[in-house]
C-alpha positions as a Markdown table, in Angstrom:
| # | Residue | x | y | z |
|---|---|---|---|---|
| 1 | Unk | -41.7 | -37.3 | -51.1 |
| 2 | Unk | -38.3 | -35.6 | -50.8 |
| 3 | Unk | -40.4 | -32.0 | -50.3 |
| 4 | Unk | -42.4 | -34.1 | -47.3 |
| 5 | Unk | -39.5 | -34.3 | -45.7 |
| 6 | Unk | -38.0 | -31.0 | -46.3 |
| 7 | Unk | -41.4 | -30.0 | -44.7 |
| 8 | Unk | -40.7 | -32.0 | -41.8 |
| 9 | Unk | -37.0 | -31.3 | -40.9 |
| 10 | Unk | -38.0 | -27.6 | -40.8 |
| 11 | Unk | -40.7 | -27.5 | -38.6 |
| 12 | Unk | -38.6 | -30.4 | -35.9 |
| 13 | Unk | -36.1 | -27.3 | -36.5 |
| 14 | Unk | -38.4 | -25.1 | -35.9 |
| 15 | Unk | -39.8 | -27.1 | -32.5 |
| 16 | Unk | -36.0 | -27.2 | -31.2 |
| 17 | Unk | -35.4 | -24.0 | -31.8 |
| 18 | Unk | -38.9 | -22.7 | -29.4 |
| 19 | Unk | -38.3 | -25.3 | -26.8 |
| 20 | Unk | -34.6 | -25.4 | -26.3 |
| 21 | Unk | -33.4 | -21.4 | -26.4 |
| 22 | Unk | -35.7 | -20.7 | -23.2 |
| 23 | Unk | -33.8 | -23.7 | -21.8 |
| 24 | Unk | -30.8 | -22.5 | -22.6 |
| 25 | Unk | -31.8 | -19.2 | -20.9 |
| 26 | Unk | -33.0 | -20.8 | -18.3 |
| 27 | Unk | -29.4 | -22.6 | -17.8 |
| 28 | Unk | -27.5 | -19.1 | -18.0 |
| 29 | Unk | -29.6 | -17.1 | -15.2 |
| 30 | Unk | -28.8 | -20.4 | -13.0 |
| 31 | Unk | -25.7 | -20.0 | -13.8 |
| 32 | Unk | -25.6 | -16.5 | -13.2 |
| 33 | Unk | -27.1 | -17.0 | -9.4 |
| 34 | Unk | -25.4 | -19.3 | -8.1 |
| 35 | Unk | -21.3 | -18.5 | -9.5 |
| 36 | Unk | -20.1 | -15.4 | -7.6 |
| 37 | Unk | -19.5 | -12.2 | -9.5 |
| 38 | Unk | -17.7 | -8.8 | -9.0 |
| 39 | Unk | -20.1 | -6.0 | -9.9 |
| 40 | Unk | -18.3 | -2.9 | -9.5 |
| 41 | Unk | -18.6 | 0.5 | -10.6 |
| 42 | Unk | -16.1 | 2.4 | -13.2 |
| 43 | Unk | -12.9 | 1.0 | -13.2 |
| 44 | Unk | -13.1 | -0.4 | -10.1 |
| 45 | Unk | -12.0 | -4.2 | -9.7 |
| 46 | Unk | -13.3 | -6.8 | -8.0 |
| 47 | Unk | -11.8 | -9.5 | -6.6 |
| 48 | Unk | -11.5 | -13.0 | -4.9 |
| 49 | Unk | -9.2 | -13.8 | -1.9 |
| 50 | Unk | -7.8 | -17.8 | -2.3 |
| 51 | Unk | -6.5 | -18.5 | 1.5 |
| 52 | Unk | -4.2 | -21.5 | 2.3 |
| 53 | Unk | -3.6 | -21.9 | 5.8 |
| 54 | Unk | -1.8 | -24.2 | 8.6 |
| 55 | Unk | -3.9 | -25.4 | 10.5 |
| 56 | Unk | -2.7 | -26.7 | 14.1 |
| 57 | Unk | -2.1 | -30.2 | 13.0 |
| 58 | Unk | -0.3 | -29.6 | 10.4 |
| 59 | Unk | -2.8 | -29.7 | 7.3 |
| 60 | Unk | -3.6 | -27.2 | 5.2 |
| 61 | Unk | -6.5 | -25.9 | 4.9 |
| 62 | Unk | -7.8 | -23.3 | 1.7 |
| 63 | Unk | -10.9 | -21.2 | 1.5 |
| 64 | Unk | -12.2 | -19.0 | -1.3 |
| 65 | Unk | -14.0 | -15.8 | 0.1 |
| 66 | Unk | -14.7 | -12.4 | -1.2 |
| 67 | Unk | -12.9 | -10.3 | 1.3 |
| 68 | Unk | -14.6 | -7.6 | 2.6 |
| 69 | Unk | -15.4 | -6.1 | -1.3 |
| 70 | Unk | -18.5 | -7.5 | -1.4 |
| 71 | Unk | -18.8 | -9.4 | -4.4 |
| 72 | Unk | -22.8 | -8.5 | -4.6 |
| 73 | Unk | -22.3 | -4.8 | -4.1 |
| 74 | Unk | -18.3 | -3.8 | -4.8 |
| 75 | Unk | -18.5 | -2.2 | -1.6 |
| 76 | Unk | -14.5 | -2.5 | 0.4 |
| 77 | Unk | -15.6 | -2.7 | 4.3 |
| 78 | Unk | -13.1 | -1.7 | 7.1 |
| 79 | Unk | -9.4 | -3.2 | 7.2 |
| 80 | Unk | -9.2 | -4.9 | 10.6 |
| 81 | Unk | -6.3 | -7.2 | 11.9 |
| 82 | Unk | -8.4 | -10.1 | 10.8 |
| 83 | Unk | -9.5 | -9.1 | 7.6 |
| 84 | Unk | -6.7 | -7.3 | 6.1 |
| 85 | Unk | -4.8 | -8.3 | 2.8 |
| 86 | Unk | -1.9 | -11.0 | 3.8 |
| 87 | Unk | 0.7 | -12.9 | 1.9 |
| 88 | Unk | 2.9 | -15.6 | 2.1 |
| 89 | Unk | 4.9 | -15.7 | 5.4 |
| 90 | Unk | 8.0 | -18.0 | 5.9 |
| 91 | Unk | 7.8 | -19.2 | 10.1 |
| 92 | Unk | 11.1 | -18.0 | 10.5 |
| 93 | Unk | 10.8 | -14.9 | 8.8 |
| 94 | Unk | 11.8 | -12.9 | 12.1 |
| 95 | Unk | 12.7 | -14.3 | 15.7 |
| 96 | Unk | 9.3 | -14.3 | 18.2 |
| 97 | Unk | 6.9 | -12.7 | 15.2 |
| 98 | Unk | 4.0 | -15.1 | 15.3 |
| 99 | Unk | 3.7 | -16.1 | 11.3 |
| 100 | Unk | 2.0 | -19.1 | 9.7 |
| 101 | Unk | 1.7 | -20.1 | 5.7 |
| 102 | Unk | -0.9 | -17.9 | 4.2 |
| 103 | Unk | -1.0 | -17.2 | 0.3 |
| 104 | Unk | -3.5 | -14.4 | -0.6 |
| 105 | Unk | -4.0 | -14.3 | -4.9 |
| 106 | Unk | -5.9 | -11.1 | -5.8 |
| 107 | Unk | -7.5 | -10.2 | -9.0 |
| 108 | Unk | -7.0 | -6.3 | -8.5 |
| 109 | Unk | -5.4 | -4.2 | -5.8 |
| 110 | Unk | -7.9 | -1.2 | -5.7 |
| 111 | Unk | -8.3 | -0.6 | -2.3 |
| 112 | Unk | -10.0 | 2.1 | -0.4 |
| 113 | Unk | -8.7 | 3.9 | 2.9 |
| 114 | Unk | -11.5 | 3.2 | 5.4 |
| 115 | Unk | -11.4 | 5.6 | 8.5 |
| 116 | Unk | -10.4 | 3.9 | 11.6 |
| 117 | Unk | -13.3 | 4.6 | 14.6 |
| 118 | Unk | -13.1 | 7.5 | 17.3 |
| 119 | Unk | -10.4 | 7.3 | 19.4 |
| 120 | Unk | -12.9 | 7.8 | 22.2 |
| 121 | Unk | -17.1 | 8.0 | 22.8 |
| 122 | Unk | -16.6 | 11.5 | 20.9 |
| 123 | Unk | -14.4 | 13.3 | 18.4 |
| 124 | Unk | -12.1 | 14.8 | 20.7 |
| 125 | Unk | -8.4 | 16.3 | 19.9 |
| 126 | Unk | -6.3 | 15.0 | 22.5 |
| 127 | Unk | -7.7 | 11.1 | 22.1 |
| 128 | Unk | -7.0 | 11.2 | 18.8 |
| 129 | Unk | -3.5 | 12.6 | 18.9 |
| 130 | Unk | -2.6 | 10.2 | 21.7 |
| 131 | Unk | -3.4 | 7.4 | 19.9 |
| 132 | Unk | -1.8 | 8.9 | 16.7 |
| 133 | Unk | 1.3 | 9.5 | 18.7 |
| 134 | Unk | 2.0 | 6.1 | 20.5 |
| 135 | Unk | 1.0 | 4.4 | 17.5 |
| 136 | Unk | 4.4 | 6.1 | 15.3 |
| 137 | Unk | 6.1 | 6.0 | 18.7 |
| 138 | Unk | 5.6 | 1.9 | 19.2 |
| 139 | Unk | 8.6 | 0.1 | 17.4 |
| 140 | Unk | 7.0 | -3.3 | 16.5 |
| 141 | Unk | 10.5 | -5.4 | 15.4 |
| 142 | Unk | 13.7 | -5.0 | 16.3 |
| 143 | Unk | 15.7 | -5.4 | 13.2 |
| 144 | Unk | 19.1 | -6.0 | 14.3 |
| 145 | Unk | 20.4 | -5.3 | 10.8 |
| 146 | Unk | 19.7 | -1.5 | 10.8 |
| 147 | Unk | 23.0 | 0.6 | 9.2 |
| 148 | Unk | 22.7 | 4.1 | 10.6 |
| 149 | Unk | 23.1 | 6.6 | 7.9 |
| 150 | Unk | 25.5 | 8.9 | 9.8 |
| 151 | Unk | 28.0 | 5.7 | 10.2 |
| 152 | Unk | 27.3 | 6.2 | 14.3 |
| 153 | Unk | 25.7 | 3.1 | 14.5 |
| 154 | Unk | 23.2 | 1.9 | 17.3 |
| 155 | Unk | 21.7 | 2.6 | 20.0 |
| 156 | Unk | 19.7 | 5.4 | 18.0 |
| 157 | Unk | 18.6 | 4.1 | 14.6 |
| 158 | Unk | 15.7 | 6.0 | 13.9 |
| 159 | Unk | 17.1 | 6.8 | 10.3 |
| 160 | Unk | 18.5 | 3.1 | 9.5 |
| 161 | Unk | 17.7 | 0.5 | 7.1 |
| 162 | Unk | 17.4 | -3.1 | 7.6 |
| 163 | Unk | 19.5 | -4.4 | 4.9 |
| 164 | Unk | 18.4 | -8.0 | 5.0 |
| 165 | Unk | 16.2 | -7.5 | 2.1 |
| 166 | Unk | 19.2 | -6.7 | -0.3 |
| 167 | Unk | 22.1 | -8.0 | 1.3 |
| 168 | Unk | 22.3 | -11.1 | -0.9 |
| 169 | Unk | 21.2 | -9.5 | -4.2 |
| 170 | Unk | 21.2 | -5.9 | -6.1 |
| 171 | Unk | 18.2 | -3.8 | -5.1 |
| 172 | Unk | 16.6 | -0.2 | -6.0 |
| 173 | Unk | 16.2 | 2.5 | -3.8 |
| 174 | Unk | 13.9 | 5.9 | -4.5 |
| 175 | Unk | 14.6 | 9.5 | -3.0 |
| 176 | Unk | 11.9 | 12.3 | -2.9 |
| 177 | Unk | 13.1 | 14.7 | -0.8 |
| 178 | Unk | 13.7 | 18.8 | -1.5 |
| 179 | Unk | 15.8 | 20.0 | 1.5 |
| 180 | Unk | 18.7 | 17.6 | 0.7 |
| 181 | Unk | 18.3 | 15.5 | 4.3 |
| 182 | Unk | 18.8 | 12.6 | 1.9 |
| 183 | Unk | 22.3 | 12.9 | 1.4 |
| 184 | Unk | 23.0 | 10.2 | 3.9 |
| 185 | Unk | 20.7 | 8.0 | 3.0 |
| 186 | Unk | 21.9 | 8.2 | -1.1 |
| 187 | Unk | 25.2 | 7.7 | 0.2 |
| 188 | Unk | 24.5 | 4.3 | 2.1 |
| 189 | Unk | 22.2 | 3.0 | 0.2 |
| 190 | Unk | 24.8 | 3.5 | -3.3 |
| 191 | Unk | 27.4 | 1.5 | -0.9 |
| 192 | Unk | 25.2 | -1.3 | -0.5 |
| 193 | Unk | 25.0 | -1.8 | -4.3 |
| 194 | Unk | 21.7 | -0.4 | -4.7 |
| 195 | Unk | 20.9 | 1.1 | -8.1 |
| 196 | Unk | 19.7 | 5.0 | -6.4 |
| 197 | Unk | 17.7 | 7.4 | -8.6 |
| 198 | Unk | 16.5 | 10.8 | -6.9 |
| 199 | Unk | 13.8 | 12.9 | -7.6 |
| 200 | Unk | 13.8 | 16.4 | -7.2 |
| 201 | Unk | 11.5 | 18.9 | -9.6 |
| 202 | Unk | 13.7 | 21.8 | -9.0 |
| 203 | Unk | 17.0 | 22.8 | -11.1 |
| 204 | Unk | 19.8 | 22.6 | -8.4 |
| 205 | Unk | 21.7 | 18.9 | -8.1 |
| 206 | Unk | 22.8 | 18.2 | -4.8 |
| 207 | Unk | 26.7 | 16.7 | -4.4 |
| 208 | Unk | 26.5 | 13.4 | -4.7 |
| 209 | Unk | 29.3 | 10.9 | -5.1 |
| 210 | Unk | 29.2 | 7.6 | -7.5 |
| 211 | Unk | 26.2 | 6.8 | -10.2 |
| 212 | Unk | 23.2 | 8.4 | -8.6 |
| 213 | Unk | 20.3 | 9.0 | -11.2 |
| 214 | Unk | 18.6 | 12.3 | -10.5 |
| 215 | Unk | 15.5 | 13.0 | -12.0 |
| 216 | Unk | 13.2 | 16.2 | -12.6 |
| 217 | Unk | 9.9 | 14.6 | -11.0 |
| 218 | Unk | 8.1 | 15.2 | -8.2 |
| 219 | Unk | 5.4 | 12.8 | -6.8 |
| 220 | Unk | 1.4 | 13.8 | -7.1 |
| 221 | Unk | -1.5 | 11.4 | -5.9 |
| 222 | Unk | -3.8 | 12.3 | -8.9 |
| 223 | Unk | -3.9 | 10.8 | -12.5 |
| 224 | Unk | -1.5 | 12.5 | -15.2 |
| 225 | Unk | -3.7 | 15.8 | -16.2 |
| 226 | Unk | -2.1 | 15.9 | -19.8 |
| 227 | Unk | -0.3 | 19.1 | -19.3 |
| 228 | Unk | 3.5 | 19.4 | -21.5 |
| 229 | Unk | 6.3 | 19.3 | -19.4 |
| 230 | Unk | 4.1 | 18.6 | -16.5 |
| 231 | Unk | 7.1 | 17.2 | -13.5 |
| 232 | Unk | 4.5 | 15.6 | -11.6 |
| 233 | Unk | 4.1 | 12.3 | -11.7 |
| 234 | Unk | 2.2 | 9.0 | -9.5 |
| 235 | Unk | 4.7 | 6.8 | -8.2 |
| 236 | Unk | 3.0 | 3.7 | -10.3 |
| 237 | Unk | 3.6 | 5.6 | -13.7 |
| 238 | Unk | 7.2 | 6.5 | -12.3 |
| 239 | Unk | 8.2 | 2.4 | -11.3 |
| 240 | Unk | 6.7 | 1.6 | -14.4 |
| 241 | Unk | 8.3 | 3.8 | -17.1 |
| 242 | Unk | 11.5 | 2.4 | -15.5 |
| 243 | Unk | 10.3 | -1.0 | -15.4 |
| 244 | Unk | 10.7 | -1.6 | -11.5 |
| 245 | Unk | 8.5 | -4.3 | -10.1 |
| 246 | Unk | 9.4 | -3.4 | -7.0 |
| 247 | Unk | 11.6 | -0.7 | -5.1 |
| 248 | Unk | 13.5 | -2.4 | -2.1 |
| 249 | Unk | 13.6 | 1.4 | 0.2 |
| 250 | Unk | 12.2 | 4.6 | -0.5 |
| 251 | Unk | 12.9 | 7.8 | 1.1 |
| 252 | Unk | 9.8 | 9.9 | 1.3 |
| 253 | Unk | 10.1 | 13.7 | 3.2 |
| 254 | Unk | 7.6 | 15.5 | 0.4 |
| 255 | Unk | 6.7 | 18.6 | 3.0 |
| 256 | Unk | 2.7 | 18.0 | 4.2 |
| 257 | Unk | 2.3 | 15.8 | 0.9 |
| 258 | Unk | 2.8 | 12.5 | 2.2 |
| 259 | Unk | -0.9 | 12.2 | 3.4 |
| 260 | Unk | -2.3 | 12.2 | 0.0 |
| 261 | Unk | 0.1 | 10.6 | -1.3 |
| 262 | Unk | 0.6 | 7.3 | 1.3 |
| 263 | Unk | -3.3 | 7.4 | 0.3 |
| 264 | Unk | -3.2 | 7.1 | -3.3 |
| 265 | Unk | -0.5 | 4.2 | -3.0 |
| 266 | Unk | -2.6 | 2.0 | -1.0 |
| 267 | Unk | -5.9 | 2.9 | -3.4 |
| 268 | Unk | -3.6 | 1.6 | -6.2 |
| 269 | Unk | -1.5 | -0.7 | -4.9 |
| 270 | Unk | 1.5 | 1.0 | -5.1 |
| 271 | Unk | 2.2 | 0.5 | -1.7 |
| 272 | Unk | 2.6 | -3.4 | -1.3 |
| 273 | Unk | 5.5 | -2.9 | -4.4 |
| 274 | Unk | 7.7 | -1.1 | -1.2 |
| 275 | Unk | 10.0 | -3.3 | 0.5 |
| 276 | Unk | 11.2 | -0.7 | 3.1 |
| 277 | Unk | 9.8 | 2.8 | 3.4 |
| 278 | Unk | 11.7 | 6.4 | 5.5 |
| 279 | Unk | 8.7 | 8.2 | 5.6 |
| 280 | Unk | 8.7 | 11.8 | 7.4 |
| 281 | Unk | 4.8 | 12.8 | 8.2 |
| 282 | Unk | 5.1 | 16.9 | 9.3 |
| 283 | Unk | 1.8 | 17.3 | 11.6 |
| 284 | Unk | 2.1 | 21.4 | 11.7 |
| 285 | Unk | -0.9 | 21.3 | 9.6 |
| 286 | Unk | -3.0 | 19.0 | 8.2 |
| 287 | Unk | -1.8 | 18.8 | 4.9 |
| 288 | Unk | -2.2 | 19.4 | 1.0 |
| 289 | Unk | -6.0 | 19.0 | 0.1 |
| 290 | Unk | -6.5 | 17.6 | 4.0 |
| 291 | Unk | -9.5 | 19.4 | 5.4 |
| 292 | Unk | -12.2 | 18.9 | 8.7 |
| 293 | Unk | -12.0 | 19.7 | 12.1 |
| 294 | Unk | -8.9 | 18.9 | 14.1 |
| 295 | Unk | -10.4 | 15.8 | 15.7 |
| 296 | Unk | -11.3 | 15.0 | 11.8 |
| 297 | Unk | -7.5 | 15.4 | 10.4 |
| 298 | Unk | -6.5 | 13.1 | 13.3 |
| 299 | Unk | -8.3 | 10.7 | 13.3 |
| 300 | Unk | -7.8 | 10.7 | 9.1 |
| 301 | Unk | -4.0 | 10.6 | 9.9 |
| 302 | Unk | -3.7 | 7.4 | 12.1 |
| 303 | Unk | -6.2 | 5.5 | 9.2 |
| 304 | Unk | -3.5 | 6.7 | 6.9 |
| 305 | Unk | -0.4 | 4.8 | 9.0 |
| 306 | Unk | -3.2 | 1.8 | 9.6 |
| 307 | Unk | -3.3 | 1.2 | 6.1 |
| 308 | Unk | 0.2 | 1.4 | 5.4 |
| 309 | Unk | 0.3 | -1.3 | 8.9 |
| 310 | Unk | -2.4 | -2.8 | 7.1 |
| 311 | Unk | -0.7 | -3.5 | 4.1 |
| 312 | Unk | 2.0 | -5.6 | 5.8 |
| 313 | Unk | 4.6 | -3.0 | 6.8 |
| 314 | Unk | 5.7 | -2.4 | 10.6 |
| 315 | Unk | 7.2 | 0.0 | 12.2 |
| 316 | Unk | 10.9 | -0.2 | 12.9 |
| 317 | Unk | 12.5 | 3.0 | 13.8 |
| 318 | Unk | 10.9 | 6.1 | 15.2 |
| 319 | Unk | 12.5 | 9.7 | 15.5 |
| 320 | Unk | 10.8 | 12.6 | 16.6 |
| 321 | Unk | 12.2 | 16.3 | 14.4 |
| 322 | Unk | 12.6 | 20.0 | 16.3 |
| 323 | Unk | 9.5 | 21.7 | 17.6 |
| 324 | Unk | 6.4 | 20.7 | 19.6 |
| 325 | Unk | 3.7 | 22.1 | 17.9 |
| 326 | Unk | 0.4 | 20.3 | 16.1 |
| 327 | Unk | -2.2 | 21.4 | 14.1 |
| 328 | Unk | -1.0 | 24.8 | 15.2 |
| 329 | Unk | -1.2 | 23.6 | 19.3 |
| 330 | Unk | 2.0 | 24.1 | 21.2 |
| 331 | Unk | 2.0 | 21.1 | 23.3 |
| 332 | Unk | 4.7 | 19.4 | 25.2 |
| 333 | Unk | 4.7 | 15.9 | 24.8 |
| 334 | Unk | 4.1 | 15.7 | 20.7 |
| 335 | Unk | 6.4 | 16.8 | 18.3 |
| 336 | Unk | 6.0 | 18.8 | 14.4 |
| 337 | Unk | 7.4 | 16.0 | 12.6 |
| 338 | Unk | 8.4 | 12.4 | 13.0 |
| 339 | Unk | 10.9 | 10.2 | 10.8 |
| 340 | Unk | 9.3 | 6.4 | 10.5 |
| 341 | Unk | 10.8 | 3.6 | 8.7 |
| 342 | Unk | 8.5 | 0.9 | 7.6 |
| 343 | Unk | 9.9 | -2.5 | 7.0 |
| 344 | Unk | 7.0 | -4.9 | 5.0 |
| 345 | Unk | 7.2 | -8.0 | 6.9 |
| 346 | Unk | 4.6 | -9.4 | 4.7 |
| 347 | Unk | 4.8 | -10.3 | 0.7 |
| 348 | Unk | 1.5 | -9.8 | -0.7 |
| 349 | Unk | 1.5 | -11.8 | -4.1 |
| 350 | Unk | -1.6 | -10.6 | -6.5 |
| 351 | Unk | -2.3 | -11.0 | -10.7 |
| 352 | Unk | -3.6 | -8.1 | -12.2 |
């Protein structure tokens, strides 16, 4: 009797197991259809965007979309001023600056730089460079807290920082710069409290008064290649190996190098850690591993300064250097270099 149902047991066992692991199958590829997720390649991450907005009445309003990565084929589409990453924006951030509450939560910051369209119907040179230039020419806030570093004050701060970011707390500041231009900028922003380090690969240490950390680095836009007493280094393995979420200002004059390297911080994410960038971009030539036809390097230059607009940073002071020639044209209304300092006007909160 007790064999019987030994017998029996088994095979309703036996039955559960046939019938119910399809089903269970079954269940999963449901599952699988119908809850979105991220196929990418490599290393690449995927990501959902979580938006809560204001809407006109007052209510809030939150939506859960893929942003233009498409979840289905990892693919990043375009930036555009709709579809771009935003963050959290306080209504009275700054004075006449149309904001509203929006809270963007990112799993992953890979990012990659899109090309903006033709300037016009065609490639052309001059199209592209006058967009290039008005677009570093337009000053988009007017921060009236902007310290001059010569101590002149305004009208003329093309070189300034806004110091509301770290007037009410301690703050880090970054300097990558070989001709020793910085020393003005090392100097004010030491006297603001800031805890200053300076990067420079070569030997020779500029005079500098008070604590300022100088380092033998120099920035690169590739992975670490492994090589001993290799100097060059990606910004996000430099923030990190000091333990800097963030740096509040960063002076940035790395001689044709900034192209690449502006690049590689908004592919990684490096950029939205930058409270406040001095960027100098030299437009002699087109650049360290920047190639194509004129029209091309254009046109790759303004999708550069998009993404860094794109990222939440605008554009508060503009100063034009000596010389009026580009990509090796003399021209008279566009200068060799240009000194732009980028205020973020936008936090972008994201978990990795």
């Amino acid at each position: 009797m007790a064999v019987c149902k030994v017998i029996v047991l088994r095979s309703i066992f036996q039955l559960v197991i046939i019938v119910g692991l399809p089903i269970l199958l079954l269940i999963q590829l449901l599952v699988s259809l119908t809850v979105p997720r991220a196929h990418t390649a490599g290393n690449e991450h995927g990501f959902l965007v979580i938006t809560i907005e204001k809407n006109e009445d007052g209510s809030l309003a939150s939506e859960i979309r893929n942003s233009k990565r498409g979840l289905d084929s990892g693919v990043l589409g375009p930036w555009t001023e709709n579809s771009r990453m935003t963050g959290y924006e306080d209504e009275n951030e700054f004075e006449g600056l149309q904001v509203g509450y929006v809270l963007t939560v990112l799993q992953g910051v890979n990012q990659e730089l899109i090309l903006q369209p033709w300037a016009s119907d065609k490639p052309s040179f001059f199209p592209e460079l006058y967009r290039l230039t008005k677009f570093i020419t337009t000053i988009e806030v007017d921060c009236s807290d902007v310290q001059r570093l010569d101590g002149i004050g305004f009208p003329d701060p093309s070189d300034g920082l806004c110091l509301r970011h770290w007037k009410l707390r301690s703050c880090v500041a970054y300097s990558f710069s070989l001709d020793g231009k910085d020393a003005m900028f090392l100097d004010s922003v030491q006297s603001s409290g800031c805890e200053v380090h300076r990067f420079d690969p070569s030997r020779r240490r500029p005079q500098t008064s008070g604590s300022v950390m100088h380092h033998r680095l120099w920035l690169d836009w590739r992975k670490p290649r492994g090589i001993v007493g290799n100097v060059q280094h990606r910004l996000l393995d430099i923030m990190d190996s000091f333990h800097h979420e963030k740096v509040d200002v960063i002076w940035l004059d790395v001689e044709s190098a900034e192209w690449r390297v502006l690049e590689s911080w908004i592919k990684d994410g490096t950029l939205l850690r930058i409270n406040q960038l001095i960027l100098t971009v030299h437009l002699q030539w087109a650049g360290f591993e920047v190639g194509g036809a004129e029209e091309e390097v254009l046109r790759f230059w303004f999708s550069v300064l998009r993404g860094v607009w794109a990222s939440g940073m605008r554009l508060v002071c503009s100063k034009h250097g000596p010389g009026y020639t580009v990509l090796r044209h003399k021209l008279a209304h566009a200068h060799s270099s240009y000194t732009l300092s980028w205020l973020r006007m936008r936090e972008v909160r994201w978990h990795l």
